[in-house]
C-alpha positions as CSV (number, residue, x, y, z in Angstrom):
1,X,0.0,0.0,0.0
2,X,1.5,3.6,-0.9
3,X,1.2,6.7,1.6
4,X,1.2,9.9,-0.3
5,X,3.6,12.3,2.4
6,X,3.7,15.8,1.1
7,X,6.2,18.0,2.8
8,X,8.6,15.3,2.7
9,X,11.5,17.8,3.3
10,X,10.2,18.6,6.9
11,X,11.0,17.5,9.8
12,X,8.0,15.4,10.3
13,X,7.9,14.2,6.5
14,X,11.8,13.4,6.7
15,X,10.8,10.7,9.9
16,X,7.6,9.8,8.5
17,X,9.4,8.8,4.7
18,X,12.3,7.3,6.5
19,X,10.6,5.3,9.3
20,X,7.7,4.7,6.9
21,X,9.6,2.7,4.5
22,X,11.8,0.9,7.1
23,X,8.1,-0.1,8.4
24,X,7.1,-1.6,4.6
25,X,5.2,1.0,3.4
26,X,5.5,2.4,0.0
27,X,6.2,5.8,0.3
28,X,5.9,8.6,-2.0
29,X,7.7,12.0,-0.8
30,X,6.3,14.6,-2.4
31,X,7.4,18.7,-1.5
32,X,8.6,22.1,-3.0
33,X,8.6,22.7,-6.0
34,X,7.1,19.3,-7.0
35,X,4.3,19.5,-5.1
36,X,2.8,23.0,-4.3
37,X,0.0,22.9,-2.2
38,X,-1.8,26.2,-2.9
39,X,-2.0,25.5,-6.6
40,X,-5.3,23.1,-7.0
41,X,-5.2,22.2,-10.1
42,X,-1.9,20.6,-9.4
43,X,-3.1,19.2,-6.4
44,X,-5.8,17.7,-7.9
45,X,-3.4,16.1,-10.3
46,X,-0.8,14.7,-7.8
47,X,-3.4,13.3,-5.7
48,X,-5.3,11.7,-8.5
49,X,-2.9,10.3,-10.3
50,X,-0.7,8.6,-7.1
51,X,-2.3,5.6,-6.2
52,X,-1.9,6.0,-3.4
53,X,-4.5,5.0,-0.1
54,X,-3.4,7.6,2.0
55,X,-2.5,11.1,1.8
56,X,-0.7,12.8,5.2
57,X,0.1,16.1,5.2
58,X,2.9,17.4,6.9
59,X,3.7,20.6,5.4
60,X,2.8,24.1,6.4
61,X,3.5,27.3,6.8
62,X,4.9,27.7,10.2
63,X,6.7,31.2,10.9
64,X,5.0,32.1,13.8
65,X,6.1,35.5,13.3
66,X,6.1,36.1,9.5
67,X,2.6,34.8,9.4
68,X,1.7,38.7,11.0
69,X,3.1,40.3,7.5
70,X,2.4,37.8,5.6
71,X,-0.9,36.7,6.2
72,X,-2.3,36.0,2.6
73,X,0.9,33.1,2.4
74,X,-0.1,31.6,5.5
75,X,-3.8,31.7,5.0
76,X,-3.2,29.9,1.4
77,X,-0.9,27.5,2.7
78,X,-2.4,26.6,5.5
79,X,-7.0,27.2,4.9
80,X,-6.6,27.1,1.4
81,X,-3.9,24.2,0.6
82,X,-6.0,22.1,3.2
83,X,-9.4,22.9,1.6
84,X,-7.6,22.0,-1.8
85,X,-6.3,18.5,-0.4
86,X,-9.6,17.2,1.2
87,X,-11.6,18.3,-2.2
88,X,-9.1,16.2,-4.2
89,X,-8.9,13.4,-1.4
90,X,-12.8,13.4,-1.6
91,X,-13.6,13.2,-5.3
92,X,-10.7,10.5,-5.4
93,X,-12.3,8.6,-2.1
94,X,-9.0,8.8,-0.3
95,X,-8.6,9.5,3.3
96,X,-6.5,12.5,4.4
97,X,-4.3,12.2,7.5
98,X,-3.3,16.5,8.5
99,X,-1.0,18.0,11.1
100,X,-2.6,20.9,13.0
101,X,-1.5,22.9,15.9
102,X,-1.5,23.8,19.8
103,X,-1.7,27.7,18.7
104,X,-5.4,27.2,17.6
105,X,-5.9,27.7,21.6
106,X,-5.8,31.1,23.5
107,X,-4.1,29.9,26.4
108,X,-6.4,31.1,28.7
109,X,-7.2,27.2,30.1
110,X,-5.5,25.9,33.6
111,X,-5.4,22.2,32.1
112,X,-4.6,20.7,28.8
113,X,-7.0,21.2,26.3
114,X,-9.2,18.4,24.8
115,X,-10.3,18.3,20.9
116,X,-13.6,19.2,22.0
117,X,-12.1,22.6,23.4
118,X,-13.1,25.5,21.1
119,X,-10.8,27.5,19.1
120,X,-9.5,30.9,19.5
121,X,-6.3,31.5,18.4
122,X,-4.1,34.6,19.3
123,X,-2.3,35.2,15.8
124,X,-2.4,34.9,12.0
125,X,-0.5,31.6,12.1
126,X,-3.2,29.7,14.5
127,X,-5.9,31.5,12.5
128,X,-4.8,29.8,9.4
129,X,-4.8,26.5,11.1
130,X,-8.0,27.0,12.5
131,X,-9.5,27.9,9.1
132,X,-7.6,24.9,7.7
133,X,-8.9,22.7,10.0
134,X,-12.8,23.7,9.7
135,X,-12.3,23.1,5.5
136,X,-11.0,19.5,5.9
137,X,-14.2,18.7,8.3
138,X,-16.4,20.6,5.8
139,X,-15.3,18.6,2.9
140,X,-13.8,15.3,3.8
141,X,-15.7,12.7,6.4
142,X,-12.9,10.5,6.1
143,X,-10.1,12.6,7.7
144,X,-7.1,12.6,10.9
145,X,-6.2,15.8,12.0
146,X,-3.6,15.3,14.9
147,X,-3.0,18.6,16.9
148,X,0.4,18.5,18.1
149,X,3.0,21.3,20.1
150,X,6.4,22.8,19.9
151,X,7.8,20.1,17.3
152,X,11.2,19.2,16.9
153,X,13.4,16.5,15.0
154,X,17.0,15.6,13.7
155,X,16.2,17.0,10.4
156,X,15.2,20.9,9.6
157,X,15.3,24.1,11.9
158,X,13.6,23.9,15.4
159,X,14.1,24.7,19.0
160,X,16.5,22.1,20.0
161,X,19.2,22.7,17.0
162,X,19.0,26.7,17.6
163,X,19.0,26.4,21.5
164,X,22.6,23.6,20.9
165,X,24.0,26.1,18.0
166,X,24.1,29.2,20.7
167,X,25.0,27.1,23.2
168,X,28.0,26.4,21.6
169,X,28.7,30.4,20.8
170,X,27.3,31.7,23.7
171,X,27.8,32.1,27.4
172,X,24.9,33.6,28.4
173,X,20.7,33.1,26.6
174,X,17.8,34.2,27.8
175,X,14.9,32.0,27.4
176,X,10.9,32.9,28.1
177,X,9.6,30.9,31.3
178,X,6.0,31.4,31.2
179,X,4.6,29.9,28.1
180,X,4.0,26.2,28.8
181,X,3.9,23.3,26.7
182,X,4.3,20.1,25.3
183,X,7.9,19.4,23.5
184,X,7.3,16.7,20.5
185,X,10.0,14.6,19.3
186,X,9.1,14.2,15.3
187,X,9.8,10.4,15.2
188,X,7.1,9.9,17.7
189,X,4.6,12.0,15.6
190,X,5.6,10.0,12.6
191,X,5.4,6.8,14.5
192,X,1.7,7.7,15.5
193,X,0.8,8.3,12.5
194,X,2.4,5.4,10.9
195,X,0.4,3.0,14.0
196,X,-3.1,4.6,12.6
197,X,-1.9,4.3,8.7
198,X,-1.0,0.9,9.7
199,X,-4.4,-0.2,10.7
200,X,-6.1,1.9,8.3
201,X,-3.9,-0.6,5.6
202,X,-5.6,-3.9,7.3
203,X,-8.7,-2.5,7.0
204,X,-9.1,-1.9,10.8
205,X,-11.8,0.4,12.7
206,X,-10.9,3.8,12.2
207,X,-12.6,6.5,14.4
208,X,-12.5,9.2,12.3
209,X,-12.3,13.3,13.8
210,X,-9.7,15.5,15.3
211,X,-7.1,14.3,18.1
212,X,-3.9,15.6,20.0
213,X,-0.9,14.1,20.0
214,X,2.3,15.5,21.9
215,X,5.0,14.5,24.1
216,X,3.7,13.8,27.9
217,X,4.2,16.4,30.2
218,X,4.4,19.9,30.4
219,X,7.1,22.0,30.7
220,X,8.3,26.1,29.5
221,X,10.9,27.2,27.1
222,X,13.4,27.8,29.7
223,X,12.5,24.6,31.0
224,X,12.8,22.7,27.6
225,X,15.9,24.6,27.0
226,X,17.7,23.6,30.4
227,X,16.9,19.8,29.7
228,X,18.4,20.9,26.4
229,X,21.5,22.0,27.5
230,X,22.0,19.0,30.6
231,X,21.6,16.6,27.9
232,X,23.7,18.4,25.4
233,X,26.3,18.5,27.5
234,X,26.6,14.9,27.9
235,X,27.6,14.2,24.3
236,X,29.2,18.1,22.9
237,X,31.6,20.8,24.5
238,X,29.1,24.0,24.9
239,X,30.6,27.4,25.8
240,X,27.1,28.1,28.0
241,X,27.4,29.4,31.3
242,X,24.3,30.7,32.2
243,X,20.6,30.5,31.5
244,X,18.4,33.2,32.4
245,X,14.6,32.7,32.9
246,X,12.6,35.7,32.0
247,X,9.2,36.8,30.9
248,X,7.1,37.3,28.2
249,X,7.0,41.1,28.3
250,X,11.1,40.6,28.3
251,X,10.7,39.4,24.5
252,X,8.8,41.0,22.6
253,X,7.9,39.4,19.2
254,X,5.5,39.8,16.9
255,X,3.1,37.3,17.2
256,X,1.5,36.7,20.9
257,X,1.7,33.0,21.7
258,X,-0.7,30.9,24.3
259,X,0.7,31.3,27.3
260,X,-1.2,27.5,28.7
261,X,-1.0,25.1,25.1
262,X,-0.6,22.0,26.9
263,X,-2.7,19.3,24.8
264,X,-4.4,16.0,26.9
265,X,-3.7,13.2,24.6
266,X,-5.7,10.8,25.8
267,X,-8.5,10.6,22.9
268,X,-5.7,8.9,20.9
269,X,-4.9,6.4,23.8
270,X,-8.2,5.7,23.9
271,X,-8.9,5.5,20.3
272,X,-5.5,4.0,19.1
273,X,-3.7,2.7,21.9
274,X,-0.8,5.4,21.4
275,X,0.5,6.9,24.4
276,X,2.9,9.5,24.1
277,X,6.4,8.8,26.1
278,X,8.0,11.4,28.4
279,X,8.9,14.5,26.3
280,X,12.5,14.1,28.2
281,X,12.9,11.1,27.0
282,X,12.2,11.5,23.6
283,X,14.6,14.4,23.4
284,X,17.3,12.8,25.0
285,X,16.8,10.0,22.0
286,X,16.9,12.6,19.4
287,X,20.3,14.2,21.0
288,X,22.4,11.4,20.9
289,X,21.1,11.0,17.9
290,X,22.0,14.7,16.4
291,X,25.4,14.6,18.1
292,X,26.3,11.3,17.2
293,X,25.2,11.9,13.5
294,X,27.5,15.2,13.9
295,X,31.1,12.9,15.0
């Protein structure tokens, strides 16, 4: 059977394509500037003509920031390109697996939000998942969207490479403390998704709807980042000496961010059996991973 896996050049689509294949599955990577999911016509094409009996989606538009200036990209990247893929999935009778977002929350909850939670996101970026999100539901019963947080991997840019890169040029970062979260090892996103794709192949009962996926536990920035640096540390000389804790307000950028975007996975246990590991645990995987890869 052969998963379509557009933004193959992720960080998600690099574990999903990689740990797909060494699972069995036929794998077709699609991404820039062979597939280019705001142009329908084309997206209609590729999806049409695969062959395939799944299509996930892991690409996005995910500058957080940018997405304030540049909110016509994100909003046809993220609403529109989504809306394009379920119409395609739907007049091909396909079923679409899509990655969503934490940042489609407010942050105003004590706990972890549920799927049944509503939706109010703070900026552009969120909005556009949002919007994404409400197009795939509109047009496509068979559908997956997994909701996940703060998502980092071995492959691309994200918070763990950066917070490693100045720690080895830096003595002194300051890192926000009062935004929590859920830190998501990639591979574990891409096994998840893989475990449902899997019994999707066989023919097995698929609940269909929206779910969260992230790593377990909660934790901030500066909190992520320490774990960062003790693990780091084990495996790479870092020139860090410090690691300051301070606020929001102390960094301004330009997009407001949830400051509570903890997600409660437990839907997917439920559903699928998949329980999330430790989000330290993960990360120390993908570390001595990274650094070993780097010797």
């Amino acid at each position: 059977m052969k998963i379509l896996v557009i933004g193959a050049n992720g960080q998600l689509g690099w574990e999903l394509c990689r740990r797909g294949r060494d699972k069995g599955f036929d794998i077709l990577a699609l991404d820039l500037p062979d597939f280019d999911i705001t142009d329908p016509l084309q997206v209609q094409r590729q999806v049409h003509g695969a062959g395939v009996f799944l299509v996930i989606n892991a690409s996005a538009y995910t500058a957080v920031d940018q997405a304030e200036a540049q909110m016509e990209l994100a909003l046809k990247v993220n609403r529109d390109g989504a809306s394009y893929l379920a119409s395609s999935c739907a007049q091909a009778k396909i079923p679409l697996f899509h990655i969503s977002t934490d940042y489609v929350f407010d942050g105003a909850k004590k706990a972890p939000y549920c799927e049944t939670d509503p939706v109010c996101p703070l900026g552009v970026y969120g909005k556009s998942k949002a919007e994404g999100e409400d197009r795939i539901r509109e047009l496509l019963k068979e559908h997956i969207i997994i909701r996940t947080a703060w998502l980092y991997g071995v492959h691309g840019n994200n918070f763990v490479r950066t917070m490693i890169r100045l720690g080895r040029g830096q003595e002194q970062l300051r890192v926000v403390n009062d935004q929590y979260g859920c830190p998501t090892f990639a591979g574990d996103l891409a096994d998840a998704l893989l475990e449902i794709s899997g019994r999707l192949c066989k023919g097995g009962d698929i609940t269909w709807g929206t779910y969260h996926y992230c790593g377990k536990g909660a934790t901030t920035w500066h909190g992520f980042a320490e774990m960062i640096f003790e693990l780091a540390g084990k495996h790479s000389q870092l020139k860090l000496k410090e690691l300051q804790a301070i606020t929001t307000e102390q960094y301004p950028v330009l997009a407001k961010r949830p400051a509570m975007s903890a997600l409660d996975c437990s839907l997917i246990k439920t559903r699928f059996g998949i329980s999330p590991r430790p989000w330290q645990e993960a990360l120390g995987e993908m570390i001595q991973r990274l650094l070993s890869d780097e010797s």
